[in-house]
C-alpha positions as CSV (number, residue, x, y, z in Angstrom):
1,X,30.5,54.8,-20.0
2,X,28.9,51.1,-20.9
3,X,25.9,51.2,-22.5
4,X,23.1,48.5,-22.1
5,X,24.5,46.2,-24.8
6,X,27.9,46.3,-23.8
7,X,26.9,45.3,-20.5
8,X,25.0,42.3,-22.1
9,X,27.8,40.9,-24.1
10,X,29.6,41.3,-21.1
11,X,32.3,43.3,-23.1
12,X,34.7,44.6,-19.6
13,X,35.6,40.8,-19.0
14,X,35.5,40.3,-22.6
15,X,38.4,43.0,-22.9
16,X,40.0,41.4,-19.8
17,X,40.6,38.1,-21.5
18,X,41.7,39.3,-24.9
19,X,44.5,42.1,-22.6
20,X,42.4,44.8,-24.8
21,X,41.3,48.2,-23.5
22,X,37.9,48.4,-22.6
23,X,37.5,51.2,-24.6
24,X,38.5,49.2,-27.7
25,X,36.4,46.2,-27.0
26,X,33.3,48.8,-26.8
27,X,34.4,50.2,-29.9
28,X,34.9,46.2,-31.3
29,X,31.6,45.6,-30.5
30,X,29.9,48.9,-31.8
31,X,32.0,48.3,-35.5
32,X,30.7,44.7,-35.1
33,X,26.7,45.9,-34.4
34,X,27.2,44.1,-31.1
35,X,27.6,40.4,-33.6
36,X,30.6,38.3,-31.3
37,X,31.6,36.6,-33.8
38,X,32.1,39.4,-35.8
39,X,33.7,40.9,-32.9
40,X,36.2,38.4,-32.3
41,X,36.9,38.7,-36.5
42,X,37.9,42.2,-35.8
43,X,39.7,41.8,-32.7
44,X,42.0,38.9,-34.5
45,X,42.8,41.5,-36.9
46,X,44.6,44.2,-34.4
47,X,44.7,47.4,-36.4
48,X,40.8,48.5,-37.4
49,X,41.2,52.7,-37.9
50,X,37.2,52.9,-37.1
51,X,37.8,50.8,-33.9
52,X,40.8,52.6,-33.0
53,X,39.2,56.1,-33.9
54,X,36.2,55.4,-31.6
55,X,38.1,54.0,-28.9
56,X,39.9,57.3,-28.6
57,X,37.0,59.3,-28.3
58,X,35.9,57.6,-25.2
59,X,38.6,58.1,-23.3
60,X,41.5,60.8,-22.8
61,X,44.2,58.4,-22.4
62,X,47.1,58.4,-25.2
63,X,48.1,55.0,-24.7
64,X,45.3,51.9,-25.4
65,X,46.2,48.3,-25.6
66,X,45.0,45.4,-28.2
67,X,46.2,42.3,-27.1
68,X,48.9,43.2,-25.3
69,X,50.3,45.7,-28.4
70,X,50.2,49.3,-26.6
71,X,48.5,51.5,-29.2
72,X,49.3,55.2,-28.9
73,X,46.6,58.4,-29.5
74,X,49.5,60.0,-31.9
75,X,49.6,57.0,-34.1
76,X,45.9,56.9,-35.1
């Protein structure tokens, strides 16, 4: 479930360019107060707990991906 900002900062192709999980991105970009560049800062740095924590809860998958690295729900 976007919300309106995600939507704005067009964060589903966003995710689709970086090989990153929706679910992360939106959770990127919530950490990030919806600031790209601090987005991208975060996203370069592959391994945020708060990122990884909420982009768990949005989802029941146990497998995630950032940037190609497959993240699992019982490592986090």
């Amino acid at each position: 479930m976007a919300t309106q900002q995600s939507k704005a900062h067009h964060v589903g192709e966003w995710a689709s360019l970086r090989h990153t999980s929706p679910e992360i991105a939106e959770a990127i970009f919530e950490v990030a107060n919806y600031d790209e560049k601090l987005a991208e800062e975060i996203w370069r740095q592959q391994g945020n707990d708060d990122v990884l924590f909420r982009a768990f809860d949005k989802t029941d998958a146990d497998v995630l991906t950032w940037d190609d690295v497959v993240v699992e729900r019982k490592n986090v």
